[in-house]
MOPAC internal coordinates of N, CA, C and O (Angstrom, degrees):
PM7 1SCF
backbone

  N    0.0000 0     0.00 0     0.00 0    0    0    0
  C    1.4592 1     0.00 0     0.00 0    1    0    0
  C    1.5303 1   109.32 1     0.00 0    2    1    0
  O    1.2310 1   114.22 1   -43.71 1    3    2    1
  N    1.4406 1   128.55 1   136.29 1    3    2    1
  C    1.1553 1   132.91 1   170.18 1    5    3    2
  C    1.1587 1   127.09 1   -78.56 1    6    5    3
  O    1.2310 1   103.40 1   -31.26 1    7    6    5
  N    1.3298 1   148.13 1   148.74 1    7    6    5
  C    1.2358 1   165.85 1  -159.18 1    9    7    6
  C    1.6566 1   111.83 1  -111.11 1   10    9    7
  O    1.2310 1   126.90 1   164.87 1   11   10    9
  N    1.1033 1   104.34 1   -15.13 1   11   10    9
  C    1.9421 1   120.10 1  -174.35 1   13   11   10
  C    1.5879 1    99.73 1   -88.13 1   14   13   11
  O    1.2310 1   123.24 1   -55.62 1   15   14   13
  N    1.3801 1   111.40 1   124.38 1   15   14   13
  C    1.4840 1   108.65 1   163.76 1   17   15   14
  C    1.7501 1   107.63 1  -107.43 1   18   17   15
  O    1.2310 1   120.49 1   -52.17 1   19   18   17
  N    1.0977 1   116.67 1   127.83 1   19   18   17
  C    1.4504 1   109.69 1   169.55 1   21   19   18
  C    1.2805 1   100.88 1  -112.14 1   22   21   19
  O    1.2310 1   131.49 1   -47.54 1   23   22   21
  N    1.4812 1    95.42 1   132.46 1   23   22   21
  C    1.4688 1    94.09 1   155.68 1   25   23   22
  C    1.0992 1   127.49 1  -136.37 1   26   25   23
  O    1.2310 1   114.84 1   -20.76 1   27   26   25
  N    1.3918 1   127.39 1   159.24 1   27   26   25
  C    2.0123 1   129.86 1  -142.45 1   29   27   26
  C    1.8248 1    86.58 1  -110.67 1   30   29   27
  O    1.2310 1   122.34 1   -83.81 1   31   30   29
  N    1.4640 1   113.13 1    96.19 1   31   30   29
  C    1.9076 1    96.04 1   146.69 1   33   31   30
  C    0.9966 1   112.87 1  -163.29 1   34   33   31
  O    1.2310 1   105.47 1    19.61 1   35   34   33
  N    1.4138 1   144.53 1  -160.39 1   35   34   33
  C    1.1801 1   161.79 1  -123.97 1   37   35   34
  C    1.4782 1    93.37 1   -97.15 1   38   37   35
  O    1.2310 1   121.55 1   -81.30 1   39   38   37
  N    1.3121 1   114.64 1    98.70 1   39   38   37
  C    1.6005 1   111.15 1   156.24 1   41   39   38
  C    1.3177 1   126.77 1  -113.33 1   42   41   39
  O    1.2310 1   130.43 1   -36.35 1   43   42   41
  N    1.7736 1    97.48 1   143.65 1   43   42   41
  C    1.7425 1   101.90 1  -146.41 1   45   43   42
  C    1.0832 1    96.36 1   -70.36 1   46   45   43
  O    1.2310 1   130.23 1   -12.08 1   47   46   45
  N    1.6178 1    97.87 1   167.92 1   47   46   45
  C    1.3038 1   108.89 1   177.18 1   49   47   46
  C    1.6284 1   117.26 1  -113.13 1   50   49   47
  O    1.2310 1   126.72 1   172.91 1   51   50   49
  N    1.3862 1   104.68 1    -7.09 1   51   50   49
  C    1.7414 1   104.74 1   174.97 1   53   51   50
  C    1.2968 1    77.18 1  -158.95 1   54   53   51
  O    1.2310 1   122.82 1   -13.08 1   55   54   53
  N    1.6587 1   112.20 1   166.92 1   55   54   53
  C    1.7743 1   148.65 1   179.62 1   57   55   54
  C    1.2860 1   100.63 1  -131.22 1   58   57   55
  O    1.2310 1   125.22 1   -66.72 1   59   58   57
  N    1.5455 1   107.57 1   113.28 1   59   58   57
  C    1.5424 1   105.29 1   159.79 1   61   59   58
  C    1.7971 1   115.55 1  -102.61 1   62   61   59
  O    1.2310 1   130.69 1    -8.40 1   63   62   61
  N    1.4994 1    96.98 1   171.60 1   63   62   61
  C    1.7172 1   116.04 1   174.10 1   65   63   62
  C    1.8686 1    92.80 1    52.96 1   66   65   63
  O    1.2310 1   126.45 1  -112.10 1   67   66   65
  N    1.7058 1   105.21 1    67.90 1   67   66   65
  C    1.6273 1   102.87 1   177.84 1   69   67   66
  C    1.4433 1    94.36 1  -139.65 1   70   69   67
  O    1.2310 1   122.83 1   -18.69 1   71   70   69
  N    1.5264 1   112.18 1   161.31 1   71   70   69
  C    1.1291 1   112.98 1   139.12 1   73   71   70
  C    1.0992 1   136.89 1   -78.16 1   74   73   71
  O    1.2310 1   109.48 1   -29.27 1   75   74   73
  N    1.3680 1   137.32 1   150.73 1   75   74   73
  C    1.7531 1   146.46 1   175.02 1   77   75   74
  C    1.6472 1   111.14 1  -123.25 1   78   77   75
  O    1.2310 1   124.45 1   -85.31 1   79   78   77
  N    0.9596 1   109.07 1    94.69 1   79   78   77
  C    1.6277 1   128.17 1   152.32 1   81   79   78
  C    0.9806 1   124.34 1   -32.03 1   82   81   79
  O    1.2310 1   107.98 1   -95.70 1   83   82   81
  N    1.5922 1   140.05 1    84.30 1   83   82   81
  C    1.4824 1   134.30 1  -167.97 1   85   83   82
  C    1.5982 1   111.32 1   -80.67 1   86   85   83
  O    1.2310 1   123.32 1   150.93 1   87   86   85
  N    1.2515 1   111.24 1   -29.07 1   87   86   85
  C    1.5662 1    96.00 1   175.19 1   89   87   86
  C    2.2430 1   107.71 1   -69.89 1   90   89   87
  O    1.2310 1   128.87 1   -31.22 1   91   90   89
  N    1.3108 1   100.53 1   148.78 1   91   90   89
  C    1.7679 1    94.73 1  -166.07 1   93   91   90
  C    2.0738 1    87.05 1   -99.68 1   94   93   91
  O    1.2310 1   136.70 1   -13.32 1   95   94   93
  N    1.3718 1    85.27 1   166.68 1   95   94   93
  C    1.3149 1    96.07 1   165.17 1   97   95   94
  C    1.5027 1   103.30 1  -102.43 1   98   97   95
  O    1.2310 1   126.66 1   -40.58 1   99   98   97
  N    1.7569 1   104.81 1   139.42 1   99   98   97
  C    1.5718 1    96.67 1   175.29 1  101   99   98
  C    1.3424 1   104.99 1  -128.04 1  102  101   99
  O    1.2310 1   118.29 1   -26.08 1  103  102  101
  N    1.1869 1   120.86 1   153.92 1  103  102  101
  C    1.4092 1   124.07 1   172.60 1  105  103  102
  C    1.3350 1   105.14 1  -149.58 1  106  105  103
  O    1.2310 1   126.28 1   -10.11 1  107  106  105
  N    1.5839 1   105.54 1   169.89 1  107  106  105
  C    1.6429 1   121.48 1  -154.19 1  109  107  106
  C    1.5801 1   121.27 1    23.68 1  110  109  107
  O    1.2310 1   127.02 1  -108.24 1  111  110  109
  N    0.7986 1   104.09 1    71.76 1  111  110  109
  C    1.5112 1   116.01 1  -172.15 1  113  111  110
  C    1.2473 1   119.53 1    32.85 1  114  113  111
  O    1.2310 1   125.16 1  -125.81 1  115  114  113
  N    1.6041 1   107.70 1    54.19 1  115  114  113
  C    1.6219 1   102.88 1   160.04 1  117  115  114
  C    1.6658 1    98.24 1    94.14 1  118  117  115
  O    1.2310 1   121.66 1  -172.96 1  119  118  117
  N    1.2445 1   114.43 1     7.04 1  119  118  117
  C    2.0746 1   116.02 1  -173.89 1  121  119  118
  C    1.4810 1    67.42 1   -76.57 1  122  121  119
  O    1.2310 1   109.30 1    96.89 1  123  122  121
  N    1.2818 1   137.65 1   -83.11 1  123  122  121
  C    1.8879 1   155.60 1  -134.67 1  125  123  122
  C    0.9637 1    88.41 1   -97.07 1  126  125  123
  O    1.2310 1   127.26 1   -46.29 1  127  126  125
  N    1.3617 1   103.63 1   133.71 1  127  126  125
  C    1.8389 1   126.62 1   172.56 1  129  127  126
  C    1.7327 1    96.62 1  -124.55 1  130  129  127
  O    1.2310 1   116.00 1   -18.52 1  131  130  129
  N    0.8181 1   125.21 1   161.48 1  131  130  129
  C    1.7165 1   117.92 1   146.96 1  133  131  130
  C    1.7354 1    89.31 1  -169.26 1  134  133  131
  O    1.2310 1   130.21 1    -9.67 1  135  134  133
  N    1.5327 1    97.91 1   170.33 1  135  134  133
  C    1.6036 1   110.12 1   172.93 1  137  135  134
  C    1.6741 1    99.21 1  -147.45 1  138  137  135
  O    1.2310 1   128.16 1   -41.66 1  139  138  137
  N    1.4985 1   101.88 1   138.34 1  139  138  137
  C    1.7446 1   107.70 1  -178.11 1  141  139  138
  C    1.3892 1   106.95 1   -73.28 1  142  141  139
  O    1.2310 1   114.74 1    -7.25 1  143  142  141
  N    0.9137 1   127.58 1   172.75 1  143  142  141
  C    1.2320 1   149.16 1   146.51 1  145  143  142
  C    1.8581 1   114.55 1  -139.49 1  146  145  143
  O    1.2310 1   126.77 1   -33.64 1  147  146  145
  N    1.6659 1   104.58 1   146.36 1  147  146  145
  C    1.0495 1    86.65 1  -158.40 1  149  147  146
  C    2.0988 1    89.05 1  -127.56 1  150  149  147
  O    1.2310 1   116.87 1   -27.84 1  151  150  149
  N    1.2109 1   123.55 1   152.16 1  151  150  149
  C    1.4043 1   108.04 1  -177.09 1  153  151  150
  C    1.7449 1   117.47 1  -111.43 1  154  153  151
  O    1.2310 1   113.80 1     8.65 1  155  154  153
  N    1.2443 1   129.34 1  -171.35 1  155  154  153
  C    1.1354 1   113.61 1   177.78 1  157  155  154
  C    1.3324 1   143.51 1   -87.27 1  158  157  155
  O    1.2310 1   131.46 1  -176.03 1  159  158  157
  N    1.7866 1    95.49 1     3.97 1  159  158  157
  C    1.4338 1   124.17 1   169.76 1  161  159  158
  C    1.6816 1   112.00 1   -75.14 1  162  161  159
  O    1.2310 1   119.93 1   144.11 1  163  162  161
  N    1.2640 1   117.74 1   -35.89 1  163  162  161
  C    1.4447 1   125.90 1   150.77 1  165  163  162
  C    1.9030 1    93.82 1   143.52 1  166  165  163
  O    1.2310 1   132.43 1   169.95 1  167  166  165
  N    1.6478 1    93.60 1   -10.05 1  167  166  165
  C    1.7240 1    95.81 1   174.08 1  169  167  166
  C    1.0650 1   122.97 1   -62.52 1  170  169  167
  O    1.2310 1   123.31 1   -38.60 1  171  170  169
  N    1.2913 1   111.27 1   141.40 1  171  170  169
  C    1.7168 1   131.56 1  -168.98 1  173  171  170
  C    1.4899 1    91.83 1   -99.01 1  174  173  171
  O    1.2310 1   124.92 1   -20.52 1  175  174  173
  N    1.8833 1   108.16 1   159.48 1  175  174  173
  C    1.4450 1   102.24 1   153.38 1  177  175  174
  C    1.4958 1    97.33 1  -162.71 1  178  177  175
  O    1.2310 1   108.05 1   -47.05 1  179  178  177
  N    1.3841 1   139.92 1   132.95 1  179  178  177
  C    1.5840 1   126.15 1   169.71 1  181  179  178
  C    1.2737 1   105.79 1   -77.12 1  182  181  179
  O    1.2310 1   131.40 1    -7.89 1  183  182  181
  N    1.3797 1    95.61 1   172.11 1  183  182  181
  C    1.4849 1   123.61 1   161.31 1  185  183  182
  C    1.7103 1   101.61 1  -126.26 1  186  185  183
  O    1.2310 1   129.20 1   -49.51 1  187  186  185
  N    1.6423 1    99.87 1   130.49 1  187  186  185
  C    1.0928 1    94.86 1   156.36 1  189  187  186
  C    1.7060 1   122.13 1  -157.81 1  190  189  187
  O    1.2310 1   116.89 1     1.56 1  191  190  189
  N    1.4061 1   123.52 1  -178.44 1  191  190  189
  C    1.6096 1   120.15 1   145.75 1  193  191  190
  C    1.2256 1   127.15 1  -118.71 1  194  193  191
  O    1.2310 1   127.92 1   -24.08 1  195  194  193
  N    1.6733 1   102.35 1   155.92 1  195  194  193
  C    2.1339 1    99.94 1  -179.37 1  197  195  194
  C    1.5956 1    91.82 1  -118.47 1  198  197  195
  O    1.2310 1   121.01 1   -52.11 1  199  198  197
  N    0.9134 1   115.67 1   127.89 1  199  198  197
  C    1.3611 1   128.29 1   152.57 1  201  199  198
  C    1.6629 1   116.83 1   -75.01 1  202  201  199
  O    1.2310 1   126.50 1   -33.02 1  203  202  201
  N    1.4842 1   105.10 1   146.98 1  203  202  201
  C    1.2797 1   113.20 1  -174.99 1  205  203  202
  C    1.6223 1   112.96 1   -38.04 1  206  205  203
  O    1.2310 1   128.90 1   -54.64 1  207  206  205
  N    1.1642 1   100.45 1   125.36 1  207  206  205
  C    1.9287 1   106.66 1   175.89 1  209  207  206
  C    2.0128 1    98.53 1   168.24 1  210  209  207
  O    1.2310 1   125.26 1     5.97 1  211  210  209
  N    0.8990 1   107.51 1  -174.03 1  211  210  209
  C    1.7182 1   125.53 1   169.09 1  213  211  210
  C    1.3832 1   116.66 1  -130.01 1  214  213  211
  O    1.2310 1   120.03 1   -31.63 1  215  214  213
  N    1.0741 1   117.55 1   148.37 1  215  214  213
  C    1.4271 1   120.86 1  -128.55 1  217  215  214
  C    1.6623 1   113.28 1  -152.65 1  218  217  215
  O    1.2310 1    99.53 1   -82.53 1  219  218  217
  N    1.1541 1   154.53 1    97.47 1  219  218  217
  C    1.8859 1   143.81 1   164.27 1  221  219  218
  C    1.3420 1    94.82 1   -83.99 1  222  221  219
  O    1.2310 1   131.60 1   -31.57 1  223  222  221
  N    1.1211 1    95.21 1   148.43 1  223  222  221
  C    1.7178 1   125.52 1   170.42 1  225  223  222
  C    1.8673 1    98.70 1  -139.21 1  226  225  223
  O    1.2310 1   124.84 1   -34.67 1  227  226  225
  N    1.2264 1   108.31 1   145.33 1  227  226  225
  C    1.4909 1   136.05 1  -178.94 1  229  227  226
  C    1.3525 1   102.38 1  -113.29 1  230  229  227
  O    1.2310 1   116.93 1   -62.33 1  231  230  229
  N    1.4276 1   123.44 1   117.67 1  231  230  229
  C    1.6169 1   105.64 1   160.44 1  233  231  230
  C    1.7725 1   107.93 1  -111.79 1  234  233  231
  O    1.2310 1   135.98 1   -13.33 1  235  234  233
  N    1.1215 1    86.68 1   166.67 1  235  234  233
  C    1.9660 1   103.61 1   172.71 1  237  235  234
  C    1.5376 1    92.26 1   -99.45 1  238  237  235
  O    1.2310 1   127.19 1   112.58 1  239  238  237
  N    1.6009 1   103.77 1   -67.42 1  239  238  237
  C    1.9035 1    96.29 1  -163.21 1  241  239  238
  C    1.3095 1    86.50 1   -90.82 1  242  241  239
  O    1.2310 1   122.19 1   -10.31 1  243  242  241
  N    1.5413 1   113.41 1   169.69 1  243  242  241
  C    1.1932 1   153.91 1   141.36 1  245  243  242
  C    1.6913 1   110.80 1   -16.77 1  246  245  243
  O    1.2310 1   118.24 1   -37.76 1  247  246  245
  N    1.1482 1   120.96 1   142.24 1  247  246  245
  C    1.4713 1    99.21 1   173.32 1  249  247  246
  C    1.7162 1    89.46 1  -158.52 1  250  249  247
  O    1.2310 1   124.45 1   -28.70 1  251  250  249
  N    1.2806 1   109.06 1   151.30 1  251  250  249
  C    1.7215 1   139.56 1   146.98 1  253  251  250
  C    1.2656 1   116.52 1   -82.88 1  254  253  251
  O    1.2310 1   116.53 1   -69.12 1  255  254  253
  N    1.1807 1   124.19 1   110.88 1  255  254  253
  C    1.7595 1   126.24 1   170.51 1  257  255  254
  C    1.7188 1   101.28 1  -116.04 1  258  257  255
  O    1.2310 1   131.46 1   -56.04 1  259  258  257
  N    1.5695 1    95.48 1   123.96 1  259  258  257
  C    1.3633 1   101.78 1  -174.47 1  261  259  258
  C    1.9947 1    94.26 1  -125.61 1  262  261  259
  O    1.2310 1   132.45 1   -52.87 1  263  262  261
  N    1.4490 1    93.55 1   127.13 1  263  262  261
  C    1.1779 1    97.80 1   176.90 1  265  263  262
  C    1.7317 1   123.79 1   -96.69 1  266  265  263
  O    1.2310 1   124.96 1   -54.47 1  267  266  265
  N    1.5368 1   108.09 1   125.53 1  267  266  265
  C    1.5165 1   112.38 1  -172.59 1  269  267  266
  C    1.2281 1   112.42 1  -102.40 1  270  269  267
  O    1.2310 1   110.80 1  -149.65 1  271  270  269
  N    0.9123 1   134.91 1    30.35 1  271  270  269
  C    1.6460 1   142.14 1  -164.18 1  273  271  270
  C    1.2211 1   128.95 1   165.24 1  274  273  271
  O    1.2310 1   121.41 1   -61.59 1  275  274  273
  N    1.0086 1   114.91 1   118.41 1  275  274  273
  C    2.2088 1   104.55 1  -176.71 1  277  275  274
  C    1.1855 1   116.89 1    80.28 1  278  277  275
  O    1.2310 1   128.74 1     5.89 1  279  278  277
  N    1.1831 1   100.76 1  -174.11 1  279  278  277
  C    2.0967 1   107.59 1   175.13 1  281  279  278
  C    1.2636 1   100.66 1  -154.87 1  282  281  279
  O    1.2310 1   140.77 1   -10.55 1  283  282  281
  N    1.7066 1    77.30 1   169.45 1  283  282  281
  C    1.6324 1    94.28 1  -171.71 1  285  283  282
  C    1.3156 1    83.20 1  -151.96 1  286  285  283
  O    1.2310 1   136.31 1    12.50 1  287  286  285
  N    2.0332 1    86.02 1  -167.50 1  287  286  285
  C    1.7709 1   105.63 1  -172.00 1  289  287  286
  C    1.2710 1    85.76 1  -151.62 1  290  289  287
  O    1.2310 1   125.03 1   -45.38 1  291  290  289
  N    1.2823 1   107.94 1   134.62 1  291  290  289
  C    1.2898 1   138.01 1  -165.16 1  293  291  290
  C    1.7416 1   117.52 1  -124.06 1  294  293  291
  O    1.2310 1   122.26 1   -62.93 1  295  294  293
  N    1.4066 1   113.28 1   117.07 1  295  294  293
  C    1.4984 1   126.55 1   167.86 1  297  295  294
  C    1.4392 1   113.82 1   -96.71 1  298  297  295
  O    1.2310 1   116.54 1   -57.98 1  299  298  297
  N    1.3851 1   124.18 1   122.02 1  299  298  297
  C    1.4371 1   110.63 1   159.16 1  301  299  298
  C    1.2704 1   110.95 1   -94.32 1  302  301  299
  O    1.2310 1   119.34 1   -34.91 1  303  302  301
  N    1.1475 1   118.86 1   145.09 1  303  302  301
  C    1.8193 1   123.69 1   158.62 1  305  303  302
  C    1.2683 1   119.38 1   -23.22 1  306  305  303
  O    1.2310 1   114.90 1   -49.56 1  307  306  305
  N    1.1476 1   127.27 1   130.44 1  307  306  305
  C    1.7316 1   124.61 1  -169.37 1  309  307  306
  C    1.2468 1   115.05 1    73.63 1  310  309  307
  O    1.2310 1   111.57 1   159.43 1  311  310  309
  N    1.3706 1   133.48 1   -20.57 1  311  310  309
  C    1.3416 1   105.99 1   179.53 1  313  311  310
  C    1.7447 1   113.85 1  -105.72 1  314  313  311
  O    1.2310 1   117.01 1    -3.48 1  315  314  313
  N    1.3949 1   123.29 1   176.52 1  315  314  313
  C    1.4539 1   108.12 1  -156.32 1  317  315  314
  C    2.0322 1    97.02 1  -101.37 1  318  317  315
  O    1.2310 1   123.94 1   153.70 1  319  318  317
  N    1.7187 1   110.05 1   -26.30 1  319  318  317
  C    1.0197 1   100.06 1  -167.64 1  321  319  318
  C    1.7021 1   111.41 1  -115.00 1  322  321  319
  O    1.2310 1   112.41 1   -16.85 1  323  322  321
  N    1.3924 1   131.92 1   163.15 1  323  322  321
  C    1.1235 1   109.40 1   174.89 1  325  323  322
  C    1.4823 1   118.61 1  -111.50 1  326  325  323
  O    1.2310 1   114.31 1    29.53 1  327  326  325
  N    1.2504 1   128.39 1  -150.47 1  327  326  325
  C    1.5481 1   140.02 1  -173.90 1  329  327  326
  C    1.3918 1   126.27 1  -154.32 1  330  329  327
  O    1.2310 1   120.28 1   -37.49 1  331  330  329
  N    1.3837 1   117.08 1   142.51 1  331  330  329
  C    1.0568 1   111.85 1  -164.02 1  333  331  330
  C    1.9112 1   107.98 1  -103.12 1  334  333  331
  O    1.2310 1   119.15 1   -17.05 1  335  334  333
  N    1.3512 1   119.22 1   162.95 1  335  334  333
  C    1.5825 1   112.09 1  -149.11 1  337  335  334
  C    1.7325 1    83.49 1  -149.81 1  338  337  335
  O    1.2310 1   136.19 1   -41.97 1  339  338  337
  N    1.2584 1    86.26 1   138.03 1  339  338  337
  C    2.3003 1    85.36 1   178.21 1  341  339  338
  C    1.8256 1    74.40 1  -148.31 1  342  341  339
  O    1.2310 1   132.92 1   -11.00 1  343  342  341
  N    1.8104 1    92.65 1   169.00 1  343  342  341
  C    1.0645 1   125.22 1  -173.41 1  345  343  342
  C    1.4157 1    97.78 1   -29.58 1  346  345  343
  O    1.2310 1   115.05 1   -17.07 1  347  346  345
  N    1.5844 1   126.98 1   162.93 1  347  346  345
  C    1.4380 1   147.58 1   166.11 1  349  347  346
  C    1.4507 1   102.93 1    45.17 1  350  349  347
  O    1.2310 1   113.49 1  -135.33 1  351  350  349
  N    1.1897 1   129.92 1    44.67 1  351  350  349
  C    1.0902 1   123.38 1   140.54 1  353  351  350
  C    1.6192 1   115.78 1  -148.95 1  354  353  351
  O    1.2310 1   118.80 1   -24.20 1  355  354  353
  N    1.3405 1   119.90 1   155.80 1  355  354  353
  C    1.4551 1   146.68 1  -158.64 1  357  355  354
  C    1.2510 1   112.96 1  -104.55 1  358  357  355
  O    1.2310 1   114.91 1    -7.74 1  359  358  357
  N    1.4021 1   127.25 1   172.26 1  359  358  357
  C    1.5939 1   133.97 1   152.84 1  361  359  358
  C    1.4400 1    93.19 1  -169.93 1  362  361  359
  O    1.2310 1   129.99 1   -33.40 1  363  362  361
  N    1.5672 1    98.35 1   146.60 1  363  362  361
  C    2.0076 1   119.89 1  -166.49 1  365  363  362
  C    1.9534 1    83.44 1   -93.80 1  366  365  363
  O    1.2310 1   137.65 1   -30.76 1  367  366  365
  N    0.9370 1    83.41 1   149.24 1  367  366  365
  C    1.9346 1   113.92 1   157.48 1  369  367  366
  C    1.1654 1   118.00 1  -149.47 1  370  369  367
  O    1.2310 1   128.81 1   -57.18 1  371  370  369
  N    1.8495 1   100.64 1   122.82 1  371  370  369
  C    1.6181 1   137.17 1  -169.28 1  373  371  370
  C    1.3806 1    92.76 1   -47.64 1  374  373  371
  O    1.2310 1   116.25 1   -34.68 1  375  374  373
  N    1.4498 1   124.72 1   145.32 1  375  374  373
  C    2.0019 1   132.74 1   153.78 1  377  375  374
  C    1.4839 1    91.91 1   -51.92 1  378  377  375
  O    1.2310 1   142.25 1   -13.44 1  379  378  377
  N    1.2975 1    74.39 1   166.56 1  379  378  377
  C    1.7071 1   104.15 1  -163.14 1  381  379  378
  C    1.6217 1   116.66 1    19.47 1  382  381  379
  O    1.2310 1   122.60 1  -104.58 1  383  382  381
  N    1.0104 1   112.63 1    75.42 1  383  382  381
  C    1.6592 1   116.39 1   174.34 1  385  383  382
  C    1.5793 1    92.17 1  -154.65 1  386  385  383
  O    1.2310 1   124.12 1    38.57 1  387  386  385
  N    1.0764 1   109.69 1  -141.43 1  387  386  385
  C    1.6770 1   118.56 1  -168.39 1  389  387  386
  C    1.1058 1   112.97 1  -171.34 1  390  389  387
  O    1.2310 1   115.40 1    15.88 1  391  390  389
  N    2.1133 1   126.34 1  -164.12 1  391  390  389
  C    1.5372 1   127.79 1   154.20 1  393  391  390
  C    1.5308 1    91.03 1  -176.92 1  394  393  391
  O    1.2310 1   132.69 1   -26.47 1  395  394  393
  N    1.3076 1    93.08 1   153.53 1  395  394  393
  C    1.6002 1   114.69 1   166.56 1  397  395  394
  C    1.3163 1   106.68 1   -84.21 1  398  397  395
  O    1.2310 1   125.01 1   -28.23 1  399  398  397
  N    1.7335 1   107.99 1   151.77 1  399  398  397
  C    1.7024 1   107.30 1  -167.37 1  401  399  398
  C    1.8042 1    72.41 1  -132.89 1  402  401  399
  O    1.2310 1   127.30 1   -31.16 1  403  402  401
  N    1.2453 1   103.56 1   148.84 1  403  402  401
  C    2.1356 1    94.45 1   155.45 1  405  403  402
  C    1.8278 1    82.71 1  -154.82 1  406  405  403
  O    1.2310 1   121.51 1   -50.19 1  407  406  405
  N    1.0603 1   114.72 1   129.81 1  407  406  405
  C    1.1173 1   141.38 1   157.03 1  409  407  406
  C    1.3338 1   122.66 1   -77.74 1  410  409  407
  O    1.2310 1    97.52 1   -53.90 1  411  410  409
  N    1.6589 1   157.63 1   126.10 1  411  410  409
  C    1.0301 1   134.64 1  -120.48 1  413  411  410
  C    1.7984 1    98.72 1  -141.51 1  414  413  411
  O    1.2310 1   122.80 1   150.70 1  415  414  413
  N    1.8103 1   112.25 1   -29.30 1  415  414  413
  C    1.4118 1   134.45 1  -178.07 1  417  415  414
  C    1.3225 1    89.99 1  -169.52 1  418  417  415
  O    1.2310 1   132.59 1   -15.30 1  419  418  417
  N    1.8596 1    93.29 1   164.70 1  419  418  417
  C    1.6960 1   103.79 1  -166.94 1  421  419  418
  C    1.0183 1   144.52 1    29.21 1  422  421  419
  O    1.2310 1   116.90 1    11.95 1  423  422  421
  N    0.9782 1   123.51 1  -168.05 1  423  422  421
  C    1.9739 1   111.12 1  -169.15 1  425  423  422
  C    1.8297 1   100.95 1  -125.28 1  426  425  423
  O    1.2310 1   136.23 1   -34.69 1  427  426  425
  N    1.4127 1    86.19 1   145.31 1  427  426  425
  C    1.8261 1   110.35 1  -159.30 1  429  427  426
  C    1.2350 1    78.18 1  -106.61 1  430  429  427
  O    1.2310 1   119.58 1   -53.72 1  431  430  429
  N    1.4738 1   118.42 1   126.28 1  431  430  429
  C    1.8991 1   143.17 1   176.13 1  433  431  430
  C    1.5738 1    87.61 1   -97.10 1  434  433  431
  O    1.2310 1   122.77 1   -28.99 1  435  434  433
  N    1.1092 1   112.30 1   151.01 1  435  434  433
  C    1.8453 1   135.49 1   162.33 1  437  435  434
  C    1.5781 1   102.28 1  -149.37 1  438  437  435
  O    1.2310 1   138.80 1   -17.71 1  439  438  437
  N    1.9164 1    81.16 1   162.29 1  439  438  437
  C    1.5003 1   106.68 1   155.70 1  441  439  438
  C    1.4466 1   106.45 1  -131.01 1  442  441  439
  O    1.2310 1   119.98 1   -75.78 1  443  442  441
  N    1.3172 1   117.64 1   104.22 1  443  442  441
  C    1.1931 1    99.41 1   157.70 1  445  443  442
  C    1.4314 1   143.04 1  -109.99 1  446  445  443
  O    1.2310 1   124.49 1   -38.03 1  447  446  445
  N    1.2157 1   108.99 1   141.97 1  447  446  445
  C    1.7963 1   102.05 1  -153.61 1  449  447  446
  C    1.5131 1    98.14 1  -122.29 1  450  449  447
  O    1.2310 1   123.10 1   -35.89 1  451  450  449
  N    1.3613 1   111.66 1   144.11 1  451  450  449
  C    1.7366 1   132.07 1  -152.91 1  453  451  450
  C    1.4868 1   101.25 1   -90.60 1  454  453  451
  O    1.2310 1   101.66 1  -101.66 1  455  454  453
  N    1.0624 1   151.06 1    78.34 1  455  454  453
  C    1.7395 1   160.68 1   149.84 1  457  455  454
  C    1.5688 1   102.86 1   -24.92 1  458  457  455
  O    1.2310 1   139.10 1   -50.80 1  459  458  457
  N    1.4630 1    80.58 1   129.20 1  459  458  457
  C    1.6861 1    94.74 1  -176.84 1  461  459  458
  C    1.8625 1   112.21 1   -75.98 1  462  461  459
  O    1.2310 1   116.13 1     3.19 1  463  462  461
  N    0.6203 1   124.96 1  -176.81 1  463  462  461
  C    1.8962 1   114.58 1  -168.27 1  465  463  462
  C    1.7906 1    83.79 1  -124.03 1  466  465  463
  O    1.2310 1   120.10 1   180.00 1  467  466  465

C-alpha cells in the first residue's frame, strides 16, 4: 500500500491581496529557486522551480506540493519506491520527515504550501 496521496485539481494560477518576498530561497546551488509569499491568514506558501538534478528536502511542517509545470519523481522518507508527478497534481509530506525530488529534463514549477498540523 502506498503512502502518496495525489490529488488531481484546480491549481491556481495567480494569489491575490498577498505578500511576495523578493529575496528567493536558493538551494543546491541555484538547481531550487522558490520565493514565499505570505497571505493575510498568516499562511505562507512558495513558489518555486527545480532544474534537472536530485534533490532531499527536510520538513518541520506538513506540506502540499502541487506541481504546475514539468515532472518529477518523488521519494518520501520510509518508503522504498518512488512516483512520478506531472503538472496538476500534488502529494502531502508528514512534519518532520522529508523526500527526494530528481527532476530528469526541464524545470518542474511548484507551489508549495505549509499545512497546519
Amino acid at each position: 500500500m502506498s503512502d502518496y496521496l495525489i490529488l488531481m485539481s484546480k491549481i491556481p494560477e495567480q494569489f491575490s491581496n498577498v505578500t511576495a518576498v523578493a529575496k528567493a530561497n536558493i538551494y543546491f546551488d541555484g538547481k531550487v529557486v522558490s520565493h514565499s509569499i505570505l497571505f493575510p491568514d498568516g499562511s505562507k506558501k512558495t513558489l518555486g522551480m527545480i532544474y534537472p538534478g536530485s534533490f532531499h528536502f527536510g520538513t518541520q511542517l506538513a506540506e502540499r506540493m502541487e506541481i504546475i509545470a514539468g515532472n518529477c519523481r518523488v521519494k518520501l522518507d520510509g518508503q522504498s519506491q518512488g512516483k512520478e508527478f506531472a503538472a496538476g497534481q500534488s502529494f502531502d509530506v508528514a512534519a518532520n520527515s522529508g523526500f527526494d525530488i530528481e527532476v530528469e529534463k526541464g524545470i518542474c514549477e511548484y507551489i508549495c504550501s505549509f499545512l497546519k498540523s
